[in-house]
C-alpha positions in Angstrom: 71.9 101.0 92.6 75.4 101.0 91.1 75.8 97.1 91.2 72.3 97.1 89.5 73.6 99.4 86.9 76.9 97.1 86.3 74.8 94.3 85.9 72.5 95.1 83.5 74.9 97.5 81.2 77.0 93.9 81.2 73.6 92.2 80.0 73.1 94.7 77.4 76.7 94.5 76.4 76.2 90.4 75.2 73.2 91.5 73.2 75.1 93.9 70.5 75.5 92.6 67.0 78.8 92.8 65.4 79.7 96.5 64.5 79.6 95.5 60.5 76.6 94.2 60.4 74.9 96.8 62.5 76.5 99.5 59.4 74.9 97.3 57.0 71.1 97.4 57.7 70.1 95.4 54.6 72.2 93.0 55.4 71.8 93.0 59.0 67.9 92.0 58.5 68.0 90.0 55.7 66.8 87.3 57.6 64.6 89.1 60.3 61.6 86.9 61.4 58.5 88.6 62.8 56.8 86.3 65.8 54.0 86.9 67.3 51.7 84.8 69.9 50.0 84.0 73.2 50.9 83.2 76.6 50.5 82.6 79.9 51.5 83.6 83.2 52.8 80.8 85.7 54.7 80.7 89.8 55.9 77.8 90.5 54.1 75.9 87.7 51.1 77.0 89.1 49.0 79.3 86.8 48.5 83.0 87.8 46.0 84.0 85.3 47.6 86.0 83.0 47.4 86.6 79.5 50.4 87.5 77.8 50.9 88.3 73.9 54.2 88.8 73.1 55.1 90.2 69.6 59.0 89.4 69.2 61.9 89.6 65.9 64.7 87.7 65.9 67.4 87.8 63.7 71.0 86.9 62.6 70.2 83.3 62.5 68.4 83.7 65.4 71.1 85.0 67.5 69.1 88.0 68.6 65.6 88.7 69.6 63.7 91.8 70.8 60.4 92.2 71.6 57.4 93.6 73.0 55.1 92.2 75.6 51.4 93.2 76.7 50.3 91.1 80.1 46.9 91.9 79.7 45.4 91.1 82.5 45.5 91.0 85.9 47.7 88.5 87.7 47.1 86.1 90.6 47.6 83.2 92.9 46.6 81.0 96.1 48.0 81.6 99.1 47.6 79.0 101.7 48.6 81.0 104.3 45.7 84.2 103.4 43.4 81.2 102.3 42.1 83.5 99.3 43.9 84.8 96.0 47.1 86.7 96.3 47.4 89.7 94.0 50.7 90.1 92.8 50.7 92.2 89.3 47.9 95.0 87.2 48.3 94.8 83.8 51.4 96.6 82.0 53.4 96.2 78.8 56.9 95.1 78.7 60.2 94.7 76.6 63.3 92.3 76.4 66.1 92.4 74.3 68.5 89.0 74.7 71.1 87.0 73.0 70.4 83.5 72.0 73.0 80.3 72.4 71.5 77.0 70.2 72.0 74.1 72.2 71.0 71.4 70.3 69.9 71.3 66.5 67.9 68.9 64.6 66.6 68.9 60.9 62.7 69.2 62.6 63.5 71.5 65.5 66.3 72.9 67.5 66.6 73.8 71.5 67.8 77.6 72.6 69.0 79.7 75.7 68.3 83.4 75.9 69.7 85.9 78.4 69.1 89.8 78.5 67.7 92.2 79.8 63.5 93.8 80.0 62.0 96.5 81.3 58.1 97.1 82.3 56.2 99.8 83.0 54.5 99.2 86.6 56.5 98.0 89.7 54.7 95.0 91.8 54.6 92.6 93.7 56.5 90.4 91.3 59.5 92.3 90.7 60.1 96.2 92.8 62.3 97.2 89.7 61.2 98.2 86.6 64.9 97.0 84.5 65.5 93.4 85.1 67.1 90.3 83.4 65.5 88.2 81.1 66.1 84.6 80.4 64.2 82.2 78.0 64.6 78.2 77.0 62.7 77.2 74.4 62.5 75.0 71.3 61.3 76.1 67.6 59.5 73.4 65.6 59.6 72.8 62.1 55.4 72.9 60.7 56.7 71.9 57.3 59.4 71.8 54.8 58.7 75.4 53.3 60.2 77.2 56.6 57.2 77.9 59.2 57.8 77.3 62.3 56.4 77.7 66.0 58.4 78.3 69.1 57.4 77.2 72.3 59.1 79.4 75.3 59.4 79.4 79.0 60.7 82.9 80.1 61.5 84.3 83.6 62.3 88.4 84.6 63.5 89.2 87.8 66.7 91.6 89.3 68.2 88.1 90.4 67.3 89.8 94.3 69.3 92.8 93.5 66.0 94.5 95.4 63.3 92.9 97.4 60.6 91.9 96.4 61.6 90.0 94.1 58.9 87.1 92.6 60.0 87.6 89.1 57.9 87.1 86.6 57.1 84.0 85.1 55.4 83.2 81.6 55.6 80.8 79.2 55.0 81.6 75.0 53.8 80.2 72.3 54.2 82.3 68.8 54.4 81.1 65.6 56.7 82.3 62.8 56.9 84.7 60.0 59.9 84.8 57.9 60.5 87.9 55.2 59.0 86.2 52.0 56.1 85.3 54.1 55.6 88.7 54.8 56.1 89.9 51.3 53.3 87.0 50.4 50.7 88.7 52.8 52.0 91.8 51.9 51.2 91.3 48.5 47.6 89.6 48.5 45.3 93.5 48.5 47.7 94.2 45.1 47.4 91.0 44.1 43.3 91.3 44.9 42.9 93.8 43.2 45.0 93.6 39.7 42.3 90.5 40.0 39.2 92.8 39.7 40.3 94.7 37.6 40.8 92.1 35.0 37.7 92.4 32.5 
């Protein structure tokens, strides 16, 4: 229990933002961008059955992401040994919190590393503990020159064995982008509705 405790206070610790622009909140989310999605759970690149939307915000030039997660379903897969379905995980909502590294960047997309930590609400099959670490590669596409883009995500929690069992869970992501003056766009189109029919 102590190790487990080390470990992920250590994974939290590589997640905080610089003290001045935490102090600064304006600042600090200037360039927050809202994500949300669907997914798909996977073992061993074998579907499970899952449903996952994720609802994420990054921020700090994408340094940073937290988010929520709904598995929505229930979860799971083949085993040759039973000869039927193996159940290994009921529905639950989860969140992660990780830093991101950019390893490569190019004009039309870039490739990332996360690593954090998550937390879910039911103990299974796929993981005994409910706190666990959270890792991610993925790549964000540009759509177009006027800054939406889609990310594309493979993502894997587990306690790296810390307890047994210890499956992890496997899903991969697909959410597409909103940046702060898209927001403010959508934000603004009931106002902007309605100034319309009000005009004589």
């Amino acid at each position: 229990m102590q190790v487990r405790s080390i470990a992920i206070a250590l994974a939290m610790l590589a997640l905080a933002p610089n003290v001045r622009a935490a102090a600064d909140l304006g600042s600090f989310c200037r360039d927050c961008q809202l994500q949300v999605g669907i997914g798909g759970t996977y073992h061993f690149w074998s579907s499970t059955g899952g449903v996952v939307v994720p609802v994420t915000l990054v921020f700090d030039h994408n340094k940073y992401e937290v988010g929520v997660f709904r598995m929505a379903n229930q979860q799971s897969f083949y085993d040759p040994h039973l000869g039927a379905q193996r159940r290994t995980a009921e529905p639950y909502w989860g969140a992660s919190a990780s830093r991101r590294w950019q390893l490569v960047a190019r004009p039309s997309w870039n490739l990332f590393f996360g690593f954090g930590a998550s937390y879910k609400t039911e103990r299974d099959e796929l993981s005994v503990t409910r706190w666990n670490f959270a890792s991610q590669l993925g790549v964000r596409l540009a759509l177009n020159g006027r800054g939406s883009f889609v990310e594309l995500a493979v993502r894997h929690w587990s306690n790296a064995g810390i307890r047994l069992p210890n499956r992890g869970q496997d899903f991969a992501t697909m959410s597409f982008v909103f940046s702060p003056a898209q927001l403010r766009t959508v934000a603004s189109l009931p106002s902007r509705a309605q100034k319309q029919t009000s005009v004589p």
